[in-house]
C-alpha positions in Angstrom: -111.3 208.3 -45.1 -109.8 205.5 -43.3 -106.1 206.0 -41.7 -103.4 203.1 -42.3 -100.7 201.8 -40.8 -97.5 199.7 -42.4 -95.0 198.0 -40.2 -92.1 196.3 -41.3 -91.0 193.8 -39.5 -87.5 192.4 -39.4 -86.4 189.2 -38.9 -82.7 190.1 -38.2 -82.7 191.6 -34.7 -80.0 190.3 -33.0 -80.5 190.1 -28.8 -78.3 190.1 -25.9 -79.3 189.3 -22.8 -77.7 191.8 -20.2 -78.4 191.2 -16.5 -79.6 188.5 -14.5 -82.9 189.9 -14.7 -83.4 189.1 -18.2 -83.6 192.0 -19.5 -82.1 192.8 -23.5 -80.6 195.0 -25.9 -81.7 194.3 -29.6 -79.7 195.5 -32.6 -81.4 195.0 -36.2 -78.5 193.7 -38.2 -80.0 194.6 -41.3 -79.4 198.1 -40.6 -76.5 198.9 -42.7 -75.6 202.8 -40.6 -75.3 199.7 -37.2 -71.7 199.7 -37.9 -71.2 203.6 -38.0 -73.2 204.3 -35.3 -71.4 201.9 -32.9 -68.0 203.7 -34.1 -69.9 207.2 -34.0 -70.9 206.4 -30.1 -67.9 205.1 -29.0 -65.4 207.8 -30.8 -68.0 210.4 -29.0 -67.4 208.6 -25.7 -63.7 209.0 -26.3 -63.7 212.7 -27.0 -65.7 213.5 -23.9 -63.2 211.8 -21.9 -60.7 213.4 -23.4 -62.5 216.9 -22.2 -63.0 215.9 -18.6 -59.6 215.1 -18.7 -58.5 218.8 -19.8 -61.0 220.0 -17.6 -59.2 218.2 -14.6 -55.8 219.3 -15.7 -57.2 223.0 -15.3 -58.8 222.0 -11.8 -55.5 221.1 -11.0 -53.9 223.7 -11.7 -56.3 226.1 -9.9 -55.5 227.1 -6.4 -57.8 225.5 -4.2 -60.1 226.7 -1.0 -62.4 224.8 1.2 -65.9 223.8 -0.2 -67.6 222.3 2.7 -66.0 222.2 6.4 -67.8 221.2 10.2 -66.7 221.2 13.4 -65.0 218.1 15.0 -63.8 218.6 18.7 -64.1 222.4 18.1 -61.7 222.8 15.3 -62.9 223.6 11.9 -62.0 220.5 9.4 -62.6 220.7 5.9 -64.4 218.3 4.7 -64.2 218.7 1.0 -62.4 221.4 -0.7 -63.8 223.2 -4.0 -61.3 221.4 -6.7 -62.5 218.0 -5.1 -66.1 219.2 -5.1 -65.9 220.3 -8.9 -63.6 217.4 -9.8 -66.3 214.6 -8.4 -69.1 216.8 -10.1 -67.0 216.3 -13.4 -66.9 212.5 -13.1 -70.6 212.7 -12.7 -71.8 214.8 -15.7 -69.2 212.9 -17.9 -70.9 209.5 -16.9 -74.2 211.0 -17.5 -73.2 212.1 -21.0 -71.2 209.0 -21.9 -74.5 206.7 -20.7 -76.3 209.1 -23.3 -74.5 208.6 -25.6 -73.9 205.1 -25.5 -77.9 205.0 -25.0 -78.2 206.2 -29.0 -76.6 203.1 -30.1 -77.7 200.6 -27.7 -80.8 201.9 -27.0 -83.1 204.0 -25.3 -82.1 202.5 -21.3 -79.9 200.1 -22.7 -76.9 201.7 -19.7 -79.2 201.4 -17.2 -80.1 197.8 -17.8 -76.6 197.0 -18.4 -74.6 198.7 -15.1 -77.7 199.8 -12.7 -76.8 203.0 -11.2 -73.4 202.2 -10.5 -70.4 203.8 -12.9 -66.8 202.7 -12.2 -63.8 203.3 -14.2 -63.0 201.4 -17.3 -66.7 200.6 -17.6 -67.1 201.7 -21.1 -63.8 199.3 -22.0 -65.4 196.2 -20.1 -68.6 197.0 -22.1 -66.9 196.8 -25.3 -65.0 193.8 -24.7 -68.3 191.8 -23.7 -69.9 193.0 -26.8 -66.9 192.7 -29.2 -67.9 188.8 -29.5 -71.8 189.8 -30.2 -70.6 192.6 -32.7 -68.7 189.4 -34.6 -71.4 187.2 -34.8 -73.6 190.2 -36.4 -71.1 191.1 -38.3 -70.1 194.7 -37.7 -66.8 195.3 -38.6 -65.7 197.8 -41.6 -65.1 195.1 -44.1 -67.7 193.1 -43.7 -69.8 196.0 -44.3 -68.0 197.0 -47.0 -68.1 193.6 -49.0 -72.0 193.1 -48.5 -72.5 196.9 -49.9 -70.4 195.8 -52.6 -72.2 192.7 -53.1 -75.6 194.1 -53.1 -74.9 197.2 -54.9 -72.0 196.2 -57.9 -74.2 193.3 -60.0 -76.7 196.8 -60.6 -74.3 199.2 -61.5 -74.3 198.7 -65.0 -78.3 198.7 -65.1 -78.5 201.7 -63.3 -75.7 203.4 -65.0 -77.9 202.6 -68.1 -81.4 204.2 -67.1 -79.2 207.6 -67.0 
């Protein structure tokens, strides 16, 4: 018995160019869950910064003790203390998980292409302000995606109703 294959190939993949590298991010506009997932990513981006920022507020709050010290001119100096230590280890598990998470909506990589290695403050803002123009072009926004649901859906509503 012979083993087949179907693709389906779409003709509405929508792709931004990233880096100087040439590298891309595609989006298939015919998707119709595009625009959720975009809000789903970015509202989970939001709540995990909203954690890390409790989080800090109770490293704060802690009292603190050295974490790592050396010697300079035979006097102990601390070089980091454990509230700094934890703090910095915050930032980086709540880049991690916000590149993640990102990375289901753009795409497997997609953070990587997009800022390298490097994370900086306000990154996930400047990355929505570049894409906001893409987003329009492709049309995500609620209402759009509400009237071409409506559109597709309403003319067959009183056929299907009918077959019931």
């Amino acid at each position: 018995m012979a083993n087949g294959k179907i693709r389906v190939k779409s003709s509405t993949i929508y792709t931004i160019e990233v880096n100087d590298n040439g590298d891309t991010i595609e989006f298939d506009i015919s998707d119709t869950g595009l625009a959720n997932k975009m809000v789903r990513a970015f509202d989970k981006v939001n709540n995990l910064v909203d954690e890390y920022q409790e989080k800090a507020k109770e490293i704060d709050e802690r009292p603190d003790e050295p974490f790592k010290t050396t010697v300079i001119d035979g006097k102990e100096k601390v070089l980091i203390t454990k509230n700094q230590y934890d703090g910095a280890a915050m930032i980086d598990e709540l880049y991690q998980k916000s590149r993640e998470t990102l990375d289901t909506f753009l795409g497997v990589g997609a953070c990587k292409k997009i800022f390298g290695d490097k994370n900086y403050y306000n990154m996930f803002d400047d990355l929505a302000e570049q894409l906001k123009p893409h987003f329009e072009k492709m049309g995500i926004n609620a209402k759009n995606l509400k009237a071409k649901v409506v559109k597709k859906y309403s003319p067959n509503r009183e056929s299907r109703r009918a077959l019931k």
